[in-house]
N, C-alpha and C positions, 0 to 999 in steps of 0.2 A: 806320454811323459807328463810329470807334471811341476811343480816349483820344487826346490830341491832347499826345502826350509831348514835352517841354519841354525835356528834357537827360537821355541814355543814360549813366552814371559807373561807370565802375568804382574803388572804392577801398578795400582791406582796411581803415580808417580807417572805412565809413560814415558816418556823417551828424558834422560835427562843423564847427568853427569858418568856416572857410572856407565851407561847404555848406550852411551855417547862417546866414551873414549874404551874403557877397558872390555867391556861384553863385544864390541864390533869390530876389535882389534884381535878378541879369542878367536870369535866364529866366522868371522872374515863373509859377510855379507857384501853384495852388490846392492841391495836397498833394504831399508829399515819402512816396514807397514805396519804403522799403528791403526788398529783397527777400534772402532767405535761410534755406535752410533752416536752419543751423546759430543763424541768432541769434532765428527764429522760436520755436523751441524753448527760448530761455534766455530764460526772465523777466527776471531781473536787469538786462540787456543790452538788452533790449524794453522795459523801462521807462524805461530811460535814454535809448535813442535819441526814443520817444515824447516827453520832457522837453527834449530839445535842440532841436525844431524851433521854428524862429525865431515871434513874433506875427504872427495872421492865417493859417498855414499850417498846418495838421495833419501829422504824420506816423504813418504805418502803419508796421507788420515783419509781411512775411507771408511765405509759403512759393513757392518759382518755380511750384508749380504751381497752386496760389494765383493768382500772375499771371499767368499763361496762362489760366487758369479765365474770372477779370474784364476782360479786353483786349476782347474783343468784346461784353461784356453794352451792351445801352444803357442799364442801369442807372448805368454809369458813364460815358457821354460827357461829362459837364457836366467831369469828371475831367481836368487838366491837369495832371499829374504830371513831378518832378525823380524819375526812377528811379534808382536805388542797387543795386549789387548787391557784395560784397567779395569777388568773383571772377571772372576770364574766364570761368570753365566755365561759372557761372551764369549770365552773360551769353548766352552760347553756348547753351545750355538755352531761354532766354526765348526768340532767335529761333529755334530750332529746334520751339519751339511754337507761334510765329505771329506774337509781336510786329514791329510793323515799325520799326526805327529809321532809316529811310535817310534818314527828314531832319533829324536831329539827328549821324548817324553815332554812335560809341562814344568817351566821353572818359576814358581813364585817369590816374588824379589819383596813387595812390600807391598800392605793393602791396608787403605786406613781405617781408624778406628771410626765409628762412628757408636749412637747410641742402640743398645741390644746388640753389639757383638761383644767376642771373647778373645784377650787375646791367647794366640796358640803359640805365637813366637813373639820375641820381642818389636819382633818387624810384620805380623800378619795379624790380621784382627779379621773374625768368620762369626760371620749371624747364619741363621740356619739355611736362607738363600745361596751363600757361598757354600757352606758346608755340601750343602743337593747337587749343585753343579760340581761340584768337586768329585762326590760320588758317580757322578755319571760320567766324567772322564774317566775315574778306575774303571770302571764296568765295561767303556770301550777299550779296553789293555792298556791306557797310558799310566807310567810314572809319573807322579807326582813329588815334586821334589823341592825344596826352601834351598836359593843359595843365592845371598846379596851378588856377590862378586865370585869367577870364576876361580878365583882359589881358595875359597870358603869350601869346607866339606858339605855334599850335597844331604842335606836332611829328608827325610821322608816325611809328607805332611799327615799322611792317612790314620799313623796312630796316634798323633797331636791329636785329630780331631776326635776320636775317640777317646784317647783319656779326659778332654774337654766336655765329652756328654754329647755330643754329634752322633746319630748311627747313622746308620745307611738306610735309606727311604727303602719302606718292601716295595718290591713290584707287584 
């Protein structure tokens, strides 16, 4: 057996009002695991997100390979986890270490802009490193899908990225 994952998110935002109150209230997690290495590594950032997670729920910040490491332990089966991560690659990383999210699929909530990306939603901005890891989530059978909040209709991101000039890396 292994963690019986509750909601797959990508959002350079981690854990925060929305994800905190309304997304954990949908998918009724026992802990919220944000994963990353970059914030695993920042105290300041790790204490805060620990501080944010709603009553009743724990949250962790640990390293992707951290959660590759704990996905099959049965030390964590009781573990129903809202996964977080602030990047496709990270994403892309977890299932290329074994996590399975194919029944939850991948939900992208918001990712910021920075310089050389595009955005594809009003809320997602993809440079060509997000766009490749995104592809490579399709390509292990996940949906891909944009939805801020759970009663937001779930958008499909894959043809965004294509009408945007994205394709898919050949293999």
């Amino acid at each position: 057996m292994t963690m019986d994952v509750r909601l797959a998110r990508i959002d350079s935002r981690l854990l925060h009002g929305q994800v905190a109150t309304v997304w954990t209230k949908t998918v009724n997690p026992n802990r919220i695991l944000v994963v990353s290495d970059v914030v695993a590594h920042d105290p300041l950032r790790k204490t805060l997100i620990v501080q944010a997670a709603p009553p009743g729920v724990r949250a962790n910040v640990i390293t992707v390979d951290k959660m590759i490491a704990i996905y099959r332990n049965p030390l964590f089966d009781d573990v129903r986890p809202l996964v977080l991560t602030d990047t496709p690659q990270n994403m892309a990383r977890l299932v290329a270490g074994g996590l399975d999210f194919s029944a939850t699929g991948v939900d992208i909530g918001s990712l910021a802009y920075s310089a050389g990306m595009v955005m594809v939603t009003n809320a997602i901005a993809i440079g060509q490193a997000e766009a490749d890891a995104l592809y490579a989530l399709q390509a292990a059978g996940l949906r891909i899908f944009a939805q801020k909040v759970p009663t937001d209709k779930r958008v499909d991101v894959m043809p965004l990225l294509a009408k945007k000039g994205f394709e898919a890396p050949i293999n």
